[in-house]
C-alpha positions as CSV (number, residue, x, y, z in Angstrom):
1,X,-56.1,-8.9,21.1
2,X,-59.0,-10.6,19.7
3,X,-59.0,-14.2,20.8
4,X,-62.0,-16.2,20.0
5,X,-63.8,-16.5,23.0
6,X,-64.6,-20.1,22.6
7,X,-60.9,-20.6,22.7
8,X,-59.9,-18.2,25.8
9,X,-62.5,-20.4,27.3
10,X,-60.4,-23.3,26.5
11,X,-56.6,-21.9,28.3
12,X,-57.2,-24.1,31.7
13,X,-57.5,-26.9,29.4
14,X,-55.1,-26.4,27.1
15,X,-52.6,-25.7,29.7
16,X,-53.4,-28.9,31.4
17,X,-52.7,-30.7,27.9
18,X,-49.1,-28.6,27.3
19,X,-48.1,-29.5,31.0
20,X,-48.5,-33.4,30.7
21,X,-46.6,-32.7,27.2
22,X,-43.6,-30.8,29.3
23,X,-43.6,-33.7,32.0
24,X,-43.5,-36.6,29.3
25,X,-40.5,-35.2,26.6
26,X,-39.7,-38.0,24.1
27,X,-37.1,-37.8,21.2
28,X,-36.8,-38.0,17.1
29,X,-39.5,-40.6,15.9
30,X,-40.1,-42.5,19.2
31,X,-43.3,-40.7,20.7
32,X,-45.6,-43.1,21.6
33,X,-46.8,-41.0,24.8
34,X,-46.8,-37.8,23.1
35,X,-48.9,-39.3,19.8
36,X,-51.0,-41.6,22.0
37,X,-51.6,-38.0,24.1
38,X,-52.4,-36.4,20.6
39,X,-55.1,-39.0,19.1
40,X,-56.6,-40.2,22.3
41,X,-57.5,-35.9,22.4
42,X,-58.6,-35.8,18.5
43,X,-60.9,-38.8,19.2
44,X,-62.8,-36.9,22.1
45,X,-63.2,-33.6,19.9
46,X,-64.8,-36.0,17.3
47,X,-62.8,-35.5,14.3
48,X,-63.8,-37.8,11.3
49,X,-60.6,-39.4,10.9
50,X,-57.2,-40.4,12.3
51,X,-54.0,-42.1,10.5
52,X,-51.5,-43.0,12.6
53,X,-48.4,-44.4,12.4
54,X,-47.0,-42.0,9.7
55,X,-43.4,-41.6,9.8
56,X,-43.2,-43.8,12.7
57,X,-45.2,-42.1,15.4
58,X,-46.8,-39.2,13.4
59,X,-50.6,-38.2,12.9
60,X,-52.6,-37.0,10.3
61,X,-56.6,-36.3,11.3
62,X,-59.2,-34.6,9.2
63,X,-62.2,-32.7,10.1
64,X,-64.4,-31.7,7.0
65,X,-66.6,-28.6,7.0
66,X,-70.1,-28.0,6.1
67,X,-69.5,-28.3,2.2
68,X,-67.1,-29.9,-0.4
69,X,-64.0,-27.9,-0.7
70,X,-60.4,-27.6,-0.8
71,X,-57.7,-29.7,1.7
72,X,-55.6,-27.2,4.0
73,X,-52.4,-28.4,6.2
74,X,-51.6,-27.4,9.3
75,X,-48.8,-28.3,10.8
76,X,-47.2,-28.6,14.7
77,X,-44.1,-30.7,15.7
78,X,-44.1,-33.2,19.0
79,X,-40.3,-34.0,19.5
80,X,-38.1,-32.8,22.3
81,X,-34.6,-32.2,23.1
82,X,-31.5,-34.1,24.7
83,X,-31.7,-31.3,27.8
84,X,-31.6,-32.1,31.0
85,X,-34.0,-29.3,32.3
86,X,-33.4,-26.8,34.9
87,X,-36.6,-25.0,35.4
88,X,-37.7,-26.2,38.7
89,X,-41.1,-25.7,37.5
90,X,-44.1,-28.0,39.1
91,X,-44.3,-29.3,35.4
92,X,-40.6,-30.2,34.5
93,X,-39.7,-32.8,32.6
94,X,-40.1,-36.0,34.1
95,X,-38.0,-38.1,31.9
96,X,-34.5,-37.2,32.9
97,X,-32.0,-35.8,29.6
98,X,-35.0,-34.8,28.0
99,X,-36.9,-31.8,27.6
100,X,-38.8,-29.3,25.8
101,X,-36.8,-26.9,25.4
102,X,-37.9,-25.9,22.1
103,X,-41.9,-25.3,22.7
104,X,-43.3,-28.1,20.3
105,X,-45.4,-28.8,23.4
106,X,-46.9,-25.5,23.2
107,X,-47.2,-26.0,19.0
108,X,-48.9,-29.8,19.9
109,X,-51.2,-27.9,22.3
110,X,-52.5,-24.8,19.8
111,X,-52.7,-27.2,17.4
112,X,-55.2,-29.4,19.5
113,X,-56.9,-26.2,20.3
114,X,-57.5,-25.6,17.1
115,X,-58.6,-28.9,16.3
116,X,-61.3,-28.9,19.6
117,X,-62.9,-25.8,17.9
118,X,-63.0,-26.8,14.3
119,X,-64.5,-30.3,14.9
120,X,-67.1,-28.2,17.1
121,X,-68.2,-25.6,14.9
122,X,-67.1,-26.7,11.3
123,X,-67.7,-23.1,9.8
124,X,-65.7,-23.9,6.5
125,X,-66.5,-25.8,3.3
126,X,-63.3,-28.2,3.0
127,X,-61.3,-30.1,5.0
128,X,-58.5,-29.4,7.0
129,X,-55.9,-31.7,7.8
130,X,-54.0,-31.7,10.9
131,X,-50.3,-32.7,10.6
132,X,-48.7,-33.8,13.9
133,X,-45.0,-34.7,13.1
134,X,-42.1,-36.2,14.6
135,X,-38.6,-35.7,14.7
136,X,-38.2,-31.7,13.9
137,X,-35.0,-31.4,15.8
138,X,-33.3,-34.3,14.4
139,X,-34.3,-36.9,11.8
140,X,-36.1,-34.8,9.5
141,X,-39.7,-35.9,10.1
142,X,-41.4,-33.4,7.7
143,X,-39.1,-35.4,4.8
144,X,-40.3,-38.5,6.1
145,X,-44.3,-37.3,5.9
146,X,-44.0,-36.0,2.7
147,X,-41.7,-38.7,1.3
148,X,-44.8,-41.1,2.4
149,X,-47.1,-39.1,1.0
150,X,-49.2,-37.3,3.3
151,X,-49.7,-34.6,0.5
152,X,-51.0,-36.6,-2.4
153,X,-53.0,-38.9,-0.1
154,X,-55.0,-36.5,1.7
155,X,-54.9,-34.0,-1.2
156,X,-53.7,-30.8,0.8
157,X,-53.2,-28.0,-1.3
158,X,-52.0,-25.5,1.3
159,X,-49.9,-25.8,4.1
160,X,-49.0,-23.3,7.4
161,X,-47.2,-23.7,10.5
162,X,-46.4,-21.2,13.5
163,X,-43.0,-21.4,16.2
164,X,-43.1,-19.8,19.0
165,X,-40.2,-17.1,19.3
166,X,-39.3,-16.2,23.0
167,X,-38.0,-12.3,23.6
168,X,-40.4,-11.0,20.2
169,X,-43.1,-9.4,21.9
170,X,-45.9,-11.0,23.3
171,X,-48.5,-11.7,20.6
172,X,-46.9,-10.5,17.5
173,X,-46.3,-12.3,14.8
174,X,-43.1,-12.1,12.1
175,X,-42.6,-13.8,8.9
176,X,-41.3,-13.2,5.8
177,X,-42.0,-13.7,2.0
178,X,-39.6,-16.0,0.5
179,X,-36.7,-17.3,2.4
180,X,-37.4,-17.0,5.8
181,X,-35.1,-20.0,7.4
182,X,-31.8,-21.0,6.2
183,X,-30.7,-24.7,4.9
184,X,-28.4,-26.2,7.2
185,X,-25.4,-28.9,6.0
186,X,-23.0,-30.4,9.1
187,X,-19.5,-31.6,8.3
188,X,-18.0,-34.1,10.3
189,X,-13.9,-34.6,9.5
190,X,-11.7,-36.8,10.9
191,X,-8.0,-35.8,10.3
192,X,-4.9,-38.9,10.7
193,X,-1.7,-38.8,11.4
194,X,1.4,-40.4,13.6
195,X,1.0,-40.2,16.9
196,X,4.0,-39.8,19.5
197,X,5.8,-38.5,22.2
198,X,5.4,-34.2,22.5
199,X,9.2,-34.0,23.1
200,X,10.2,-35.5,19.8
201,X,7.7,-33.4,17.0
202,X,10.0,-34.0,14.4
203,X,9.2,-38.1,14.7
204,X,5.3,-37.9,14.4
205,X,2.8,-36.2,12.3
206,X,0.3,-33.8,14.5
207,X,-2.7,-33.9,13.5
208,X,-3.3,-30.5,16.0
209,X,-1.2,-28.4,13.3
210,X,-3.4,-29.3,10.2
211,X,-6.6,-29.0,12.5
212,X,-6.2,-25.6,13.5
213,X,-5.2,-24.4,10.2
214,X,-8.1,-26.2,8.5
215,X,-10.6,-24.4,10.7
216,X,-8.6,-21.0,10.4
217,X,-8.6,-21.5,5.9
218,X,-12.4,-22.1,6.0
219,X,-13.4,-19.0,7.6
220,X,-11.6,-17.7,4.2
221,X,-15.0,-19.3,2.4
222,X,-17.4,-16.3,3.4
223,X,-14.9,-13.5,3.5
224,X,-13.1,-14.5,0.3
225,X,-15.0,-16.7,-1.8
226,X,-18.7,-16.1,-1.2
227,X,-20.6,-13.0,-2.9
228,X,-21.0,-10.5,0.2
229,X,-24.5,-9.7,-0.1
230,X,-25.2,-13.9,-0.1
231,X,-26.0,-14.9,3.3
232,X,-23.5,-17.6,4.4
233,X,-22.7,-18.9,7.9
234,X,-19.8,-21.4,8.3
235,X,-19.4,-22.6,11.9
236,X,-17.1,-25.0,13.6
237,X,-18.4,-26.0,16.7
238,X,-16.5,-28.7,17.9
239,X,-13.0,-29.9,18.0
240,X,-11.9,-33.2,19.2
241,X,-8.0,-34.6,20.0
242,X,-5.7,-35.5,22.4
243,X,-5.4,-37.0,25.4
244,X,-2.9,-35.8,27.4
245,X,-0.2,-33.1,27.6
246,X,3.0,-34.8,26.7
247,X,1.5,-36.9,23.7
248,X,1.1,-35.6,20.2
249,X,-2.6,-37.8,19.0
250,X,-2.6,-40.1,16.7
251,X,-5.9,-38.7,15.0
252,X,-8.9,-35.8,16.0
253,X,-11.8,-34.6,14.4
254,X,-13.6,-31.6,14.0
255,X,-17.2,-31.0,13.2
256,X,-19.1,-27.4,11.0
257,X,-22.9,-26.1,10.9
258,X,-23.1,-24.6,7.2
259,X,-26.2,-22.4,7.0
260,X,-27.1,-21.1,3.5
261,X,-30.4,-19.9,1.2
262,X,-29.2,-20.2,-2.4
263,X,-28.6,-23.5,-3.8
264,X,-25.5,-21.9,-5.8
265,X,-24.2,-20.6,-2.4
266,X,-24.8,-24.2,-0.8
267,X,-23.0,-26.0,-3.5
268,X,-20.4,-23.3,-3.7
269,X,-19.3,-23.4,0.0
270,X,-19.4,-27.5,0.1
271,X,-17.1,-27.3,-2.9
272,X,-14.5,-25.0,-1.2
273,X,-14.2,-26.9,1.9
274,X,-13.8,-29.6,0.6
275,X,-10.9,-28.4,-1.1
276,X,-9.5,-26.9,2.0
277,X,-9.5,-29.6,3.8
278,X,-8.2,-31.7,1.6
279,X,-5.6,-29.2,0.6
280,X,-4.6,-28.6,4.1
281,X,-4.2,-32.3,4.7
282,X,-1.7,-32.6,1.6
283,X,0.1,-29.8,2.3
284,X,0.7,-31.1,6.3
285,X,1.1,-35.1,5.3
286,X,-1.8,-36.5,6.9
287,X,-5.2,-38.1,5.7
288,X,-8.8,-36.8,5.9
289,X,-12.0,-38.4,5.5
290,X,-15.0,-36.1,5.1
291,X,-18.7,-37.1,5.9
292,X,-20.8,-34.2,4.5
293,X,-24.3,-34.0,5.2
294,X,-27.0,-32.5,3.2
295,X,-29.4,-31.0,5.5
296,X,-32.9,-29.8,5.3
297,X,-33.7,-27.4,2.8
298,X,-34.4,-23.6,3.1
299,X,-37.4,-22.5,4.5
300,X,-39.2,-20.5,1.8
301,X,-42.5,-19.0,2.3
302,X,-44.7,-18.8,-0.8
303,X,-45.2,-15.2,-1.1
304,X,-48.9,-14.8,-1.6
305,X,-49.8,-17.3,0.9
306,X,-47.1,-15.5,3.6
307,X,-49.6,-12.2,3.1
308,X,-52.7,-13.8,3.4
309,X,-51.2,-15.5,6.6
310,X,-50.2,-11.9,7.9
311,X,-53.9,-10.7,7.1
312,X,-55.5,-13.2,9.4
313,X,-52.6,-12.8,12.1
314,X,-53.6,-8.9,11.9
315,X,-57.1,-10.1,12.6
316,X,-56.0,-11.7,15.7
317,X,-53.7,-9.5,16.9
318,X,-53.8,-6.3,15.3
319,X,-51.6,-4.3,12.6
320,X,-48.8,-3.3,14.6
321,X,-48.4,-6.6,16.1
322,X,-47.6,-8.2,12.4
323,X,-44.5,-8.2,10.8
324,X,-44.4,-9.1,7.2
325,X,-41.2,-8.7,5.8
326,X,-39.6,-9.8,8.6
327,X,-36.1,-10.9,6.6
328,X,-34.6,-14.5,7.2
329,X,-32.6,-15.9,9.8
330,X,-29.8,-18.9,9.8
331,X,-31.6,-21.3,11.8
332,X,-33.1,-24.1,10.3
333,X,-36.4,-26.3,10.1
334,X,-38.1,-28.8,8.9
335,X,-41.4,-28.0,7.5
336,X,-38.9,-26.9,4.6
337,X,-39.8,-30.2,3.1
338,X,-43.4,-29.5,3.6
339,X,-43.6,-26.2,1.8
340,X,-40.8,-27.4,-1.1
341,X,-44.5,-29.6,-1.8
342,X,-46.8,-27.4,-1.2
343,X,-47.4,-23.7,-1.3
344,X,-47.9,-22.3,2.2
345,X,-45.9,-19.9,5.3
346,X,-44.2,-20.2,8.6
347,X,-44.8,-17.7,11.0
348,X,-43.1,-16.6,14.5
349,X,-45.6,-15.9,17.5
350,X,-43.7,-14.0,20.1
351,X,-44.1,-15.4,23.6
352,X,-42.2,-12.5,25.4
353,X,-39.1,-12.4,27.6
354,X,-37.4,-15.5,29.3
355,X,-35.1,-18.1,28.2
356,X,-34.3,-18.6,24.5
357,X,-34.9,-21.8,22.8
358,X,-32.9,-24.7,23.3
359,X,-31.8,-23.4,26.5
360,X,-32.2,-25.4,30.0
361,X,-34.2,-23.0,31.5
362,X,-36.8,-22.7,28.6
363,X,-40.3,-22.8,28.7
364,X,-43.2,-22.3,26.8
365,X,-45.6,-19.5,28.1
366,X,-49.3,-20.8,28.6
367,X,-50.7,-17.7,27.9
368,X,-50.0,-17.6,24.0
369,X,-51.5,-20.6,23.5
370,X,-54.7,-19.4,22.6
371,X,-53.5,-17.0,20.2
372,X,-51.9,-19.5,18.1
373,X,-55.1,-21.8,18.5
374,X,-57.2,-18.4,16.8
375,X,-54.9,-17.8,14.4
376,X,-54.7,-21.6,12.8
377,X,-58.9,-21.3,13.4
378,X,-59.1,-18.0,11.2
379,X,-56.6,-19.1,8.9
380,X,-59.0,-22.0,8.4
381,X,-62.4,-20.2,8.3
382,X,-60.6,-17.2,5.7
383,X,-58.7,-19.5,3.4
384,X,-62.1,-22.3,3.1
385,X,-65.2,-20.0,3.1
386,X,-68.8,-21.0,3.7
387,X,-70.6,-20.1,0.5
């Protein structure tokens, strides 16, 4: 796998940066560790300029090449999760209920290697323009950036981002042209009726009985009203009411993920459950409210600019280690927002086996650090020549 040297030389280093990352987790928009980490770093490599305070606790640096040219985006995300982490490594979080658990450490980290190795060598006529965001997992800090207008005022034209994808093979890179990453709605419904004693039924109204057959009807929304070949994923994933055993609850609540690509699908499965619901609720006498949230967008590659970024992966590490029509997946992210305003790709970079994301015993492996580091750099020197 051809790393560039300069960077292999740079693993102790940037496993020292990822490491401090890991110990010092911080969540959504508040990351003054993590973005004081990330500039105090960009002002040792030398990079000609640094804006922070975007979206809250965000960064955007430049480093400009040997000649005029155009503006390329890359992008890595900072936040962590609301885990308490189980790893036992020497590393672990040290900020208890928080953690890493999703690699933006290691994304912060090739990122930074990157950066190091541009600002030193420079072999590109444009500018590139680092994007360091917050709040990936929850608060939609890609909107935010591009709502403030990082685009426009630094005049990126382009934009790419990698994720790290635990149990793909070490090295090997998938992505997709077009959709490659679901949009994701959450629907929060809180269901009232009369309370009373579990003896006497016939004297209350339970909300349990119009619960259950709420969730049961909208499971009816991809097997009966969704085309089959549309990809739609309606999950309920929490349920809420009661308190005890001999008491029918005055109210509960239940809460759905709703994971779609086509904005005909979206707006057709928001429409029928809201109908359930509220058809449910009339038919079993008690009232509803329904908070439905519009989530981030799909993910959808440009397709010319998802081959060009499987070209220079195969550069790095090899034809059979690239996948590039990949397919899409439910799960959702962020830099949606970014490529909705700009053309540009996401890619996965396989860190081999261990613990999946989001899970406790997660962590990001060191060792593919500086393949994601070559890959922004050659993605940088291909797409911005040197006359």
């Amino acid at each position: 796998m051809p790393v560039i040297n300069r960077i292999a030389a740079l693993a102790p280093e940037m496993t020292e940066w990822r490491r401090y990352l890991h110990q010092h987790p911080e969540l959504e928009f508040d990351l003054p560790v993590t973005s004081g980490f990330v500039a105090d770093r960009l002002r040792e490599f030398g990079v000609d300029e640094i804006h922070e305070g975007i979206a809250t606790s965000g960064i955007v640096a430049l480093i400009k090449g040997r000649a005029p040219g155009p503006v390329i985006g890359l992008r890595a995300d900072m936040d962590a999760l609301p885990i308490d982490e189980v790893t036992g490594a020497e590393h672990a979080s040290l900020n208890p209920g928080k953690m890493h658990a999703c690699g933006h450490d290691g994304h912060t980290t090739m990122l930074l290697g990157a950066a190091k190795y541009l600002a030193e060598t420079r072999n590109f006529a444009g500018t590139v323009a680092l994007l360091f965001q917050p709040a990936e997992e929850d608060g939609g800090g890609g909107e935010v950036m591009v709502k403030e207008g990082v685009m426009d005022r630094f005049g990126i034209e382009q934009v790419y981002g990698i994720h790290n994808a635990p149990n793909v093979p070490f090295g090997h890179f998938h992505t997709t042209q077009g959709p490659l990453m679901a949009a994701v709605d959450t629907a929060w419904v809180t269901v009232r009726g009369k309370g009373g004693h579990g003896a006497t039924p016939h004297e209350c109204v339970d909300p349990i009985v119009a619960i259950t057959g709420m969730v049961g009807a909208l499971q009816t929304i991809v097997s009966r009203n969704a085309f089959a070949m549309d990809e739609l994923v309606i999950s309920v994933t929490q349920i809420h009411v009661g308190t005890a055993n001999n008491i029918i609850p005055e109210e509960g609540w239940f809460c759905a993920t709703i994971r779609s690509f086509h904005p005909e699908v979206r707006d057709l499965a928001e429409r029928r459950f809201r109908e359930i619901v509220e058809g449910h609720a009339a038919a079993y006498g008690v009232a509803v409210e329904i908070d439905y949230d519009r989530g981030y967008p799909p993910t959808v590659n440009d397709a010319s600019k998802a081959r060009f970024a499987a070209e220079v992966a195969r550069e790095i590490a090899g034809a059979d280690a690239v996948l590039d029509d990949a397919g899409r997946e439910m799960g959702a992210e962020d830099f949606s927002y970014m490529l909705e305003a700009r053309p540009g790709a996401y890619l996965f970079l396989g860190t081999g086996s261990g613990p999946g994301l989001h899970h406790p015993a997660y962590d990001f492996n060191d060792e593919i650090a500086p393949v994601g580091a070559s890959f922004f750099v050659r993605l940088v020197e291909r797409a911005l020549p040197v006359a």
